[in-house]
Short mmCIF file of the C-alpha atoms (twelve columns), coordinates in Angstrom:
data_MODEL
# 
_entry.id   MODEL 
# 
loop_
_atom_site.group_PDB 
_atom_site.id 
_atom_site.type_symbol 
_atom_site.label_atom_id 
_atom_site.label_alt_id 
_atom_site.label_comp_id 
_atom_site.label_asym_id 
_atom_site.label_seq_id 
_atom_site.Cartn_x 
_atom_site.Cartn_y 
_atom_site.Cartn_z 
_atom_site.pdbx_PDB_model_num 
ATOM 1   C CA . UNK A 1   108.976 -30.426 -28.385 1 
ATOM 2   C CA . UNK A 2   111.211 -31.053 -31.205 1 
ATOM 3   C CA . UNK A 3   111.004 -30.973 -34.916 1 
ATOM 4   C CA . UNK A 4   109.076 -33.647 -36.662 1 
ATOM 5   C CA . UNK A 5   110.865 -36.222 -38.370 1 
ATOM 6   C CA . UNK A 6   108.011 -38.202 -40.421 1 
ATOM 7   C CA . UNK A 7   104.343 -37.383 -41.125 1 
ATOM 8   C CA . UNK A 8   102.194 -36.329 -38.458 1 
ATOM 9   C CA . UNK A 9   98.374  -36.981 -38.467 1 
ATOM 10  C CA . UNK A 10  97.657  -33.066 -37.082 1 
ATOM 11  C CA . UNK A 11  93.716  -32.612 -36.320 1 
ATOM 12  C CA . UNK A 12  92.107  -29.687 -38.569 1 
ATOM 13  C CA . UNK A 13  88.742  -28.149 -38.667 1 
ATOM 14  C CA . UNK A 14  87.298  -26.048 -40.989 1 
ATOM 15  C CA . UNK A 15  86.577  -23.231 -39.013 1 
ATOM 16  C CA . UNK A 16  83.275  -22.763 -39.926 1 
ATOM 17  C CA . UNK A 17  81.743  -23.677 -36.856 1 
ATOM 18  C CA . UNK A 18  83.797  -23.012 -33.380 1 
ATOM 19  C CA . UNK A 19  82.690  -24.092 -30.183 1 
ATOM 20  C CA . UNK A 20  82.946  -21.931 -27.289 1 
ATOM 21  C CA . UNK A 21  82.704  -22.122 -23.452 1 
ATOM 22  C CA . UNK A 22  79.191  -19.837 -22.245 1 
ATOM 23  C CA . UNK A 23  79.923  -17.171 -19.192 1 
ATOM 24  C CA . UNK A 24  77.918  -18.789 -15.887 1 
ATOM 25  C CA . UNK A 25  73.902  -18.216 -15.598 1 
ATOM 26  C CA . UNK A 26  73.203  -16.816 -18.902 1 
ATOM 27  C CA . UNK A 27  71.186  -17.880 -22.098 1 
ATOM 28  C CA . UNK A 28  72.980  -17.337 -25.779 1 
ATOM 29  C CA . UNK A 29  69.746  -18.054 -28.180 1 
ATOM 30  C CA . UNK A 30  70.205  -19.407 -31.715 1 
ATOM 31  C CA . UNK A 31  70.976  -17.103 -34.337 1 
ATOM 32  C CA . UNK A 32  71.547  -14.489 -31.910 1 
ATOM 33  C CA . UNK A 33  75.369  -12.559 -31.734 1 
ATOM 34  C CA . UNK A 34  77.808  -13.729 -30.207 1 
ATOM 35  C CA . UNK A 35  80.752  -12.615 -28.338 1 
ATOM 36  C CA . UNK A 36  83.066  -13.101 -25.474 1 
ATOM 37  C CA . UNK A 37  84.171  -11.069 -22.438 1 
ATOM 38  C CA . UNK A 38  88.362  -10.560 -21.220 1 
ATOM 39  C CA . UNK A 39  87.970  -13.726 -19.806 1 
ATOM 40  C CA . UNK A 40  86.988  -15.447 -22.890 1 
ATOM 41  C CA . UNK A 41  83.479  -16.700 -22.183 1 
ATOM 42  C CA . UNK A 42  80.778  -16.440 -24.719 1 
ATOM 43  C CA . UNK A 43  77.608  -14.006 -23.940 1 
ATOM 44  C CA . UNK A 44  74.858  -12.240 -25.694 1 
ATOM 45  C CA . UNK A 45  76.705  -9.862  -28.109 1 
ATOM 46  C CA . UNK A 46  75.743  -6.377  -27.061 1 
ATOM 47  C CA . UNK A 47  77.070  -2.654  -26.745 1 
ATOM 48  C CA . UNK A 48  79.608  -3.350  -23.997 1 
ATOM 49  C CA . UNK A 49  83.269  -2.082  -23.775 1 
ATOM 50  C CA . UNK A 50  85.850  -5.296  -23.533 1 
ATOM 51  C CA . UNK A 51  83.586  -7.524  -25.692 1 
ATOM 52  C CA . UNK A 52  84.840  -9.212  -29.063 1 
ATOM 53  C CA . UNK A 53  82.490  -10.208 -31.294 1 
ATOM 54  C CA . UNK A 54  82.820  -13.972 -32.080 1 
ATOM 55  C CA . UNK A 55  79.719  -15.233 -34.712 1 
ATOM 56  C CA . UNK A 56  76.119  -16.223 -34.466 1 
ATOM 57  C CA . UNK A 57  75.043  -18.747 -32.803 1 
ATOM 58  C CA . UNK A 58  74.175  -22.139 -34.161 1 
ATOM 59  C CA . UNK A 59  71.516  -23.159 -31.988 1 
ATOM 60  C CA . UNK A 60  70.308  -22.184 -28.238 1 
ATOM 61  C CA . UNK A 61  73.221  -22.492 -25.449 1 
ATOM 62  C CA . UNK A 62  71.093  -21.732 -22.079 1 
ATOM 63  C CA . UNK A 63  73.929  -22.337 -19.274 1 
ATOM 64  C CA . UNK A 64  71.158  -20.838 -16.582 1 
ATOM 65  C CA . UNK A 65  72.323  -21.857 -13.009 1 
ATOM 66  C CA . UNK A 66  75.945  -23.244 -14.428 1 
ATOM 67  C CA . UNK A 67  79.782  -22.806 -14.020 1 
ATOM 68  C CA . UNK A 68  81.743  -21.012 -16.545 1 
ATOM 69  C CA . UNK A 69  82.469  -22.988 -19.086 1 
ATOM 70  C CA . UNK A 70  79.611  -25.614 -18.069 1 
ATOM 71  C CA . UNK A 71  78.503  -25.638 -21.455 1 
ATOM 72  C CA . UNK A 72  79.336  -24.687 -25.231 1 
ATOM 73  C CA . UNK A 73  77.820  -22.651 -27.822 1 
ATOM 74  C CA . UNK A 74  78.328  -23.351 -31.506 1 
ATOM 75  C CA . UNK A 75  78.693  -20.379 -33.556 1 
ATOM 76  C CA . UNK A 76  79.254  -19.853 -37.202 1 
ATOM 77  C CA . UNK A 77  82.135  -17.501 -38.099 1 
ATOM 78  C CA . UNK A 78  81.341  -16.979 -41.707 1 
ATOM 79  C CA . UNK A 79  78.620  -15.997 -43.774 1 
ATOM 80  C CA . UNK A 80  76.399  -13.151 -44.340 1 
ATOM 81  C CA . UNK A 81  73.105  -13.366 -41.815 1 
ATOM 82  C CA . UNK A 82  70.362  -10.426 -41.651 1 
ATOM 83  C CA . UNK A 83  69.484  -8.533  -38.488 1 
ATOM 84  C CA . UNK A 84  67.812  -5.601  -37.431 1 
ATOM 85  C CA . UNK A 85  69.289  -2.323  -37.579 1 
ATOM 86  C CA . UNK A 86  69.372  0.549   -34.821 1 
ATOM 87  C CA . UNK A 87  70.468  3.041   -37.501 1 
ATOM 88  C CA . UNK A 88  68.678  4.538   -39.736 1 
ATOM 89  C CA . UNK A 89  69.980  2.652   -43.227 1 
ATOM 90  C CA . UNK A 90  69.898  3.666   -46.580 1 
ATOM 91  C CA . UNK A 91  71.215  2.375   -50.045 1 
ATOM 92  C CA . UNK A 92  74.291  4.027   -49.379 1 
ATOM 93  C CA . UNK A 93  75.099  2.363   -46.176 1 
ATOM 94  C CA . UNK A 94  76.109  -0.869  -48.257 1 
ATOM 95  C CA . UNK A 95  80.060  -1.858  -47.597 1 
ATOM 96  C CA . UNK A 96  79.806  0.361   -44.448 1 
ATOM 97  C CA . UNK A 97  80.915  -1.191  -41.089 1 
ATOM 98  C CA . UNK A 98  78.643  -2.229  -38.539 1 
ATOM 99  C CA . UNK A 99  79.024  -2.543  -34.186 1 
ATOM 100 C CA . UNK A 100 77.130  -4.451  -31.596 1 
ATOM 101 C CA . UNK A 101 73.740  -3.044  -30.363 1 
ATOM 102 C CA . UNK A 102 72.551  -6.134  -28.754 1 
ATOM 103 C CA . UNK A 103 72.073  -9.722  -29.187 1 
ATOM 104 C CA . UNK A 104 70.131  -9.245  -32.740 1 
ATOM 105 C CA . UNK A 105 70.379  -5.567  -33.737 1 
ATOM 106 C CA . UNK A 106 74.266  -3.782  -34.834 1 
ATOM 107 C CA . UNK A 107 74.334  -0.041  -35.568 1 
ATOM 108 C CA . UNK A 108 76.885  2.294   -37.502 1 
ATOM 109 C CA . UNK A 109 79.873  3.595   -35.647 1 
ATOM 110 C CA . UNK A 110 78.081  7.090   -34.405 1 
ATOM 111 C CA . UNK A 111 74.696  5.263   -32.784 1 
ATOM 112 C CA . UNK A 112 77.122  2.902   -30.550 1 
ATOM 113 C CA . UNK A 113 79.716  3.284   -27.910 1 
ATOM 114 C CA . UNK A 114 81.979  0.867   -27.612 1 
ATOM 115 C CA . UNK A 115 81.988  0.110   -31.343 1 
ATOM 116 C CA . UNK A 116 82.256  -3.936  -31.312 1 
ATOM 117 C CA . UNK A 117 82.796  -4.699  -34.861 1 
ATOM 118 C CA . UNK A 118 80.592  -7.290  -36.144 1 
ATOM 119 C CA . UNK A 119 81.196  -7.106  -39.829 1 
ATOM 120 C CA . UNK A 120 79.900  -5.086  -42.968 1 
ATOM 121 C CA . UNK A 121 76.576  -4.628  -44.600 1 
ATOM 122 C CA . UNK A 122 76.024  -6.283  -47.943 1 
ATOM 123 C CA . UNK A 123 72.489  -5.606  -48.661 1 
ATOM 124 C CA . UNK A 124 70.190  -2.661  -47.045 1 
ATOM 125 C CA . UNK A 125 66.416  -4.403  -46.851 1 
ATOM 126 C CA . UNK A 126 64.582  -1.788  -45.025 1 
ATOM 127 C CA . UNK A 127 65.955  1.155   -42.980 1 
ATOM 128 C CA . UNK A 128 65.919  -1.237  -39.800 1 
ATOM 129 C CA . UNK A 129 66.769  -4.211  -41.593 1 
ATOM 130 C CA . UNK A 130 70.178  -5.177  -43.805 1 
ATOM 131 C CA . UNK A 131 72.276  -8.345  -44.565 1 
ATOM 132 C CA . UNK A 132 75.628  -8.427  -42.698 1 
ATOM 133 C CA . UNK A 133 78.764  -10.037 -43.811 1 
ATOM 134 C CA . UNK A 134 80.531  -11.380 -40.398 1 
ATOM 135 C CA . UNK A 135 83.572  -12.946 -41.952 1 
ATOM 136 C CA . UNK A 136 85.845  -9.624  -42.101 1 
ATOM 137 C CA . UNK A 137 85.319  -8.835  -38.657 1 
ATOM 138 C CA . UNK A 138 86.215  -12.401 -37.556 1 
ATOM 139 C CA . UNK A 139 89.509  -12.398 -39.605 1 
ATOM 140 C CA . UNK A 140 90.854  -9.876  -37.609 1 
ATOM 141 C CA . UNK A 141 92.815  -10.438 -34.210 1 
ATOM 142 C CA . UNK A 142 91.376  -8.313  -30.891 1 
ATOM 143 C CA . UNK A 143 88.832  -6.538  -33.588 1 
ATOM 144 C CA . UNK A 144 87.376  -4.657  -30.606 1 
ATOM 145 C CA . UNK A 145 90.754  -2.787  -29.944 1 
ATOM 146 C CA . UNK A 146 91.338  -2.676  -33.593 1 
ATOM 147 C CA . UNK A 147 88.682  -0.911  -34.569 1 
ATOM 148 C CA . UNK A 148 88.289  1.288   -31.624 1 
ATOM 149 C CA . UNK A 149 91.966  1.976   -32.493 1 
ATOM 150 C CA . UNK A 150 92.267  3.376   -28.887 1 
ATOM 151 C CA . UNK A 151 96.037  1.898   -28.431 1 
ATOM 152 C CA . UNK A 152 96.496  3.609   -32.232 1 
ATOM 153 C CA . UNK A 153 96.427  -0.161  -33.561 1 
ATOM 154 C CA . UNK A 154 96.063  1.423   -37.182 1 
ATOM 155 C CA . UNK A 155 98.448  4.341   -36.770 1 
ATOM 156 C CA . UNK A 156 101.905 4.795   -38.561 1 
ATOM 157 C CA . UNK A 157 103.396 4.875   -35.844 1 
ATOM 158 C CA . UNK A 158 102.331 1.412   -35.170 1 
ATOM 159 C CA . UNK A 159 103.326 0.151   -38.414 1 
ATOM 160 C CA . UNK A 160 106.859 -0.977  -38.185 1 
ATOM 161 C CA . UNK A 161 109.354 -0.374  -41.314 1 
ATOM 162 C CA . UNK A 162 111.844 -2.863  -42.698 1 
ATOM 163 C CA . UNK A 163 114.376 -0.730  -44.847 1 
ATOM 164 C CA . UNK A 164 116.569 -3.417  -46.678 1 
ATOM 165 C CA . UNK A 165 117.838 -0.618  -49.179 1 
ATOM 166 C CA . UNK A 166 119.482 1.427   -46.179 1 
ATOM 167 C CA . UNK A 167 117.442 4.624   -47.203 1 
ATOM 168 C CA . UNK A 168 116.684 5.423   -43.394 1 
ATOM 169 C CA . UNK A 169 117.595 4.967   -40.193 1 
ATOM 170 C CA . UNK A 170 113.536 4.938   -39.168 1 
ATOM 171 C CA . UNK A 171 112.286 2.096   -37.856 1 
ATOM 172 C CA . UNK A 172 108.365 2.847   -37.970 1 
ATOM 173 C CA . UNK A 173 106.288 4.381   -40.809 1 
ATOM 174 C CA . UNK A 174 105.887 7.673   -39.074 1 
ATOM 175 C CA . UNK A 175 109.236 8.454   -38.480 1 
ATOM 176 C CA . UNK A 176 110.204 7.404   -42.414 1 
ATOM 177 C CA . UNK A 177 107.670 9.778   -43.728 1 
ATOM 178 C CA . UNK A 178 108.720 12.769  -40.870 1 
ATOM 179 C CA . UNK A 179 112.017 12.212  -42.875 1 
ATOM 180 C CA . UNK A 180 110.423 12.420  -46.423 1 
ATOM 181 C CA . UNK A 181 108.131 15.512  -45.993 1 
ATOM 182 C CA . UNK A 182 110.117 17.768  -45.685 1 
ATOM 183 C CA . UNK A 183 112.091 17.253  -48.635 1 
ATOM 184 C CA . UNK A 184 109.122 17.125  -50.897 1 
ATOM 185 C CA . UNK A 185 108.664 20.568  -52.263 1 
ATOM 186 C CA . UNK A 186 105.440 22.465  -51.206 1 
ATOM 187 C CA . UNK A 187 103.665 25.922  -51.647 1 
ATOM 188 C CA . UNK A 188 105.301 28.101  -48.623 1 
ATOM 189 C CA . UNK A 189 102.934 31.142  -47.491 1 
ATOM 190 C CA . UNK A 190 104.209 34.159  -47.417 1 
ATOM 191 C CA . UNK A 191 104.307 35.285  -44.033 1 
ATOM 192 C CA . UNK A 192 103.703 38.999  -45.007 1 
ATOM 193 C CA . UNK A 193 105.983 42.050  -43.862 1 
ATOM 194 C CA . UNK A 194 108.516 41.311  -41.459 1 
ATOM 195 C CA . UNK A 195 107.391 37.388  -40.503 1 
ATOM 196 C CA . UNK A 196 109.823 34.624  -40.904 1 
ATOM 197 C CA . UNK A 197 109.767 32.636  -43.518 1 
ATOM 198 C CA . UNK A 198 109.199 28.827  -42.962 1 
ATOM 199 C CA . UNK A 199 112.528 26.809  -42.726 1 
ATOM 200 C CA . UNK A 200 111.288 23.624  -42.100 1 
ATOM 201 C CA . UNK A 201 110.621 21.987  -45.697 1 
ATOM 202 C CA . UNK A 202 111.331 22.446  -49.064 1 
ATOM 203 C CA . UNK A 203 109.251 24.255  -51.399 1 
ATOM 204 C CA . UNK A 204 108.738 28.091  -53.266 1 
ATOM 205 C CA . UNK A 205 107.408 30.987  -51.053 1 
ATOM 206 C CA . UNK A 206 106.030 33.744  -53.324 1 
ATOM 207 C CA . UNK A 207 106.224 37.070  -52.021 1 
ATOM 208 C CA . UNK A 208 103.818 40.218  -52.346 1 
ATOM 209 C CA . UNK A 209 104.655 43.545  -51.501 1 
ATOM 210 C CA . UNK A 210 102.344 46.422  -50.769 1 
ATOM 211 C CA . UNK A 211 105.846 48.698  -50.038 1 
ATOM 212 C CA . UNK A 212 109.114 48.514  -48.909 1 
ATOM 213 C CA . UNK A 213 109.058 45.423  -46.447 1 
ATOM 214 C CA . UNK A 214 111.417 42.981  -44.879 1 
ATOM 215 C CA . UNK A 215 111.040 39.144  -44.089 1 
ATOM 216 C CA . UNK A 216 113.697 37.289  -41.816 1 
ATOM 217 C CA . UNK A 217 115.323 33.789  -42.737 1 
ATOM 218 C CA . UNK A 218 116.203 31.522  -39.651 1 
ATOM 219 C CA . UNK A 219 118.939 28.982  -40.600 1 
ATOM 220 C CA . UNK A 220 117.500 25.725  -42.375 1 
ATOM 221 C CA . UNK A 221 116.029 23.083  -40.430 1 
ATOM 222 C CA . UNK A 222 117.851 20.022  -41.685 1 
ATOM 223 C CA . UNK A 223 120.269 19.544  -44.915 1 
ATOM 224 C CA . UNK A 224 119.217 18.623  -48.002 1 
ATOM 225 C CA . UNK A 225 116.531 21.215  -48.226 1 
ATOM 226 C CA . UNK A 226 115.860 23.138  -51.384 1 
ATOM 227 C CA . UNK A 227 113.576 26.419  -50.812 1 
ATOM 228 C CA . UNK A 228 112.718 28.897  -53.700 1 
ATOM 229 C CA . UNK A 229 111.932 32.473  -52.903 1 
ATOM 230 C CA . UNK A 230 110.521 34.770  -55.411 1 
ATOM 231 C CA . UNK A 231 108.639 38.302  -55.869 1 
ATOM 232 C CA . UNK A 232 105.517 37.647  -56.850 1 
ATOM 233 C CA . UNK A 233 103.506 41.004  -57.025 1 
ATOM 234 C CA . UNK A 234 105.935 44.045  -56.667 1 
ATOM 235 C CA . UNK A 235 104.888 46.566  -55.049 1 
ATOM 236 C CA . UNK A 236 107.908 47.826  -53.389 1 
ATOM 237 C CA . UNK A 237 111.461 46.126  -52.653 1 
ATOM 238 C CA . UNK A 238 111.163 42.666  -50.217 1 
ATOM 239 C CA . UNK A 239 114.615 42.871  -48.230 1 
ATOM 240 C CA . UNK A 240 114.904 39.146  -46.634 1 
ATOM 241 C CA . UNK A 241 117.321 39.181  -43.563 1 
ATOM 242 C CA . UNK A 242 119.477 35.484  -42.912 1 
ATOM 243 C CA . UNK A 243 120.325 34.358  -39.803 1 
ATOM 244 C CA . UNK A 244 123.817 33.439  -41.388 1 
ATOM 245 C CA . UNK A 245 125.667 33.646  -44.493 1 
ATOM 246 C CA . UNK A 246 124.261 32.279  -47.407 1 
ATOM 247 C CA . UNK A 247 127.798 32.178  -49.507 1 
ATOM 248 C CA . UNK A 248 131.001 32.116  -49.229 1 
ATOM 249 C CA . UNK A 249 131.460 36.077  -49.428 1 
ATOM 250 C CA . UNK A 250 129.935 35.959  -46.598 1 
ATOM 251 C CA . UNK A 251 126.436 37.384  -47.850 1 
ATOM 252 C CA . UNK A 252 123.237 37.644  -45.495 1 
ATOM 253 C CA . UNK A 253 120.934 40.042  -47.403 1 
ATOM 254 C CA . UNK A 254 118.847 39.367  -50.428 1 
ATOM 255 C CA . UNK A 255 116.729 42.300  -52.200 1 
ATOM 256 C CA . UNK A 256 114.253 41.225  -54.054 1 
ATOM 257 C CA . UNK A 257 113.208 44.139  -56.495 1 
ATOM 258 C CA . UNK A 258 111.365 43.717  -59.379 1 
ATOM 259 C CA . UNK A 259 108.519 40.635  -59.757 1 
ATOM 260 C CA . UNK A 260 110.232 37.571  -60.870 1 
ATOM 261 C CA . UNK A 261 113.167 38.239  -59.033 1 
ATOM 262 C CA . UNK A 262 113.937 34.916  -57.790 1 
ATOM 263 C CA . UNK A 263 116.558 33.091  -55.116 1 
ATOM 264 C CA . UNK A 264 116.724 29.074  -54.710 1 
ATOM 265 C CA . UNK A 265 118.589 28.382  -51.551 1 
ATOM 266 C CA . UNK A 266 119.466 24.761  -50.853 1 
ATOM 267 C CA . UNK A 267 120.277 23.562  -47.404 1 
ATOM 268 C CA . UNK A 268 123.843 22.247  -46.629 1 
ATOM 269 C CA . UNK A 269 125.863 20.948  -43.169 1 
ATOM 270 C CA . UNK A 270 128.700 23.282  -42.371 1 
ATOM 271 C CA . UNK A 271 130.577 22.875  -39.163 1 
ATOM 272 C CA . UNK A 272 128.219 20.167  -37.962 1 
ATOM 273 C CA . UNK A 273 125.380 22.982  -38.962 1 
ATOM 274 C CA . UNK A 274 123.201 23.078  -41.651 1 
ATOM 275 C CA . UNK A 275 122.912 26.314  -43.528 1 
ATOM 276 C CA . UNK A 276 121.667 28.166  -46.490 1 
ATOM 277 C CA . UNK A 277 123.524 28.329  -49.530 1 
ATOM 278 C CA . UNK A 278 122.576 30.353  -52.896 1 
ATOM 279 C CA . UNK A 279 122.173 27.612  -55.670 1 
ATOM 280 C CA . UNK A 280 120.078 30.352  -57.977 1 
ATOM 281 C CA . UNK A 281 120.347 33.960  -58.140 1 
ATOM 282 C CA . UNK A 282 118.036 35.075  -60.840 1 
ATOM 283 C CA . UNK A 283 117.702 38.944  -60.787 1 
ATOM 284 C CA . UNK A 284 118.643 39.259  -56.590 1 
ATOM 285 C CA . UNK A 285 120.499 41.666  -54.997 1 
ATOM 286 C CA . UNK A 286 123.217 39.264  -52.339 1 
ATOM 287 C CA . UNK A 287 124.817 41.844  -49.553 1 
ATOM 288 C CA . UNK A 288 126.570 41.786  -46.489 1 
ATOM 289 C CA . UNK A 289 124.859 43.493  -43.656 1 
ATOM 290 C CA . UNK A 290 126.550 43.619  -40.186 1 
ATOM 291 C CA . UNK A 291 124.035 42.345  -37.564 1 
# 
C-alpha cells in the first residue's frame, strides 16, 4: 500500500461492543466473562493459565456441536458490572485488582492461580459480592502475561531508556540506575574489627572501637566515588589498611584516634585503575606501611 493522497472513508467502531469468534462445542451465557484461549477463540472466562480476559458477554453465544469460529459472541469491553466474589471482601478491598474464578465469580490475586486480570473493584456489596470496573484490564495488551509478569513485563529491566542528554551509555532502566546507586551517598556499616570496609558505593562508614582494631580497604569499585570514614565511639585506635596508596606520598595507612577523627576518600582512575585518593584529612594519622 501506499500513502493516501485524498480523504479516505476508514470504517470505525466505538469499541464498546466487539464481536468475537466462540471456541467449537461450548456455550458463553449472557452476562457471563469472557475470554479467549492462544488461539483466540472466546470461552467461559475461568481460572485457566493462557486465557485473556476479553469482557462480558452481551447476550447468550451457545456454539454447541459447531466449528471454531461458527459463531460470535458480543461482549462489552467497558463498564463496571457486579459479580460474585470467591474472596472474602471487605471495605478495604475497593481499587484492589481482581482475576478470573469462573464464568461469574473473580477472586484477589492469592485465592487464584493463573491470575487472569479482569479489572478492579469499585464498590464492595457483600463479602461475596462487589462491582467490578473491566475497562483497565481491557486497555492493556496480553494483560494475562502482564500481570502475571512471568516474562518480567513490568521490570526495569524491561523498560527501555532513551538518554537524549548523553548522561549514560545504559540503554534500559536497570542498568541507568546500577550506574546511579552507587554514587548516591548511603550509611556504610561498620564491618567491626578487622572486616573490609564496603567499596562499592558512596557514603560515611562510622566506626566503633572496643580496643585497638584494624579494618582493611580494597581499592574502589568504580571512579567517581566519594566515601567518608570516621571514629565514631573511641574506644581504642581504628588502624584502616589500603590495598594501594591513597596519595601521592605514597600513603596506605590511616589511624584513626580520637572520635571525630575523620577521612573522605574520593575515588579516581589512575593507570586505567580507579583508586582512593584523600580529599579530607580531618584529625587522621596518613602512613606508609610496607605490605
Amino acid at each position: 500500500m501506499t500513502a493516501l493522497a485524498q480523504d479516505r472513508g476508514t470504517q470505525r467502531r466505538d469499541g464498546v461492543l466487539g464481536a468475537l469468534a466462540v471456541i467449537t462445542n461450548d456455550i458463553i451465557y449472557g452476562g457471563s466473562l469472557v475470554a479467549v484461549n492462544a488461539d483466540g477463540y472466546a470461552l467461559p472466562g475461568g481460572d485457566t493459565a493462557g486465557l485473556i480476559f476479553q469482557g462480558v458477554a452481551d447476550a447468550r453465544a451457545d456454539n454447541t456441536g459447531g466449528d471454531n469460529g461458527a459463531i460470535k459472541c458480543i461482549v462489552r469491553r467497558r463498564g463496571e458490572f457486579r459479580f460474585a466474589s470467591a474472596s472474602a471482601l471487605t471495605q478495604a478491598n475497593v481499587g484492589d485488582a481482581v482475576f478470573l474464578s469462573d464464568d461469574q465469580t473473580i477472586a484477589l490475586a492469592g485465592d487464584v492461580d493463573n491470575d487472569i486480570y479482569c479489572g478492579v473493584i469499585t464498590e464492595v456489596v457483600a463479602a461475596a459480592d462487589c462491582w467490578v470496573d473491566i475497562t483497565p484490564a481491557l486497555q492493556q495488551t496480553d494483560v494475562a502475561t502482564h500481570i502475571a509478569d512471568v516474562a518480567g513485563a513490568h521490570a526495569a529491566s524491561a523498560i527501555s531508556l532513551a538518554d537524549t542528554g548523553g548522561y549514560t551509555a545504559a540503554t534500559e532502566i536497570e542498568a541507568a540506575l546500577a550506574e546511579i546507586y552507587p554514587h548516591v551517598p548511603a550509611v556504610i556499616a561498620d564491618p567491626g574489627n578487622a572486616g573490609a570496609i564496603p567499596v562499592t558505593r558512596s557514603g560515611n562508614v562510622a566506626l566503633t572501637t572496643e580496643a585497638a582494631e584494624t579494618r582493611t580497604l580494597a581499592d574502589p569499585a568504580a571512579a567517581g566515588l566519594t566515601l567518608a570514614v570516621s571514629l565514631d565511639v573511641d574506644g581504642g585506635d581504628c588502624v584502616i589498611t589500603a590495598a594501594t596508596a591513597i596519595n601521592q606520598t605514597g600513603d596506605n595507612t590511616i589511624t584513626l584516634g580520637d572520635a571525630g577523627d575523620t577521612v573522605v576518600l574520593t575515588s579516581v582512575q589512575v593507570g586505567a585503575s580507579p583508586v582512593w585518593r584523600v580529599a579530607v584529612n580531618d584529625g587522621a594519622a596518613l602512613t606508609t606501611v610496607a605490605g
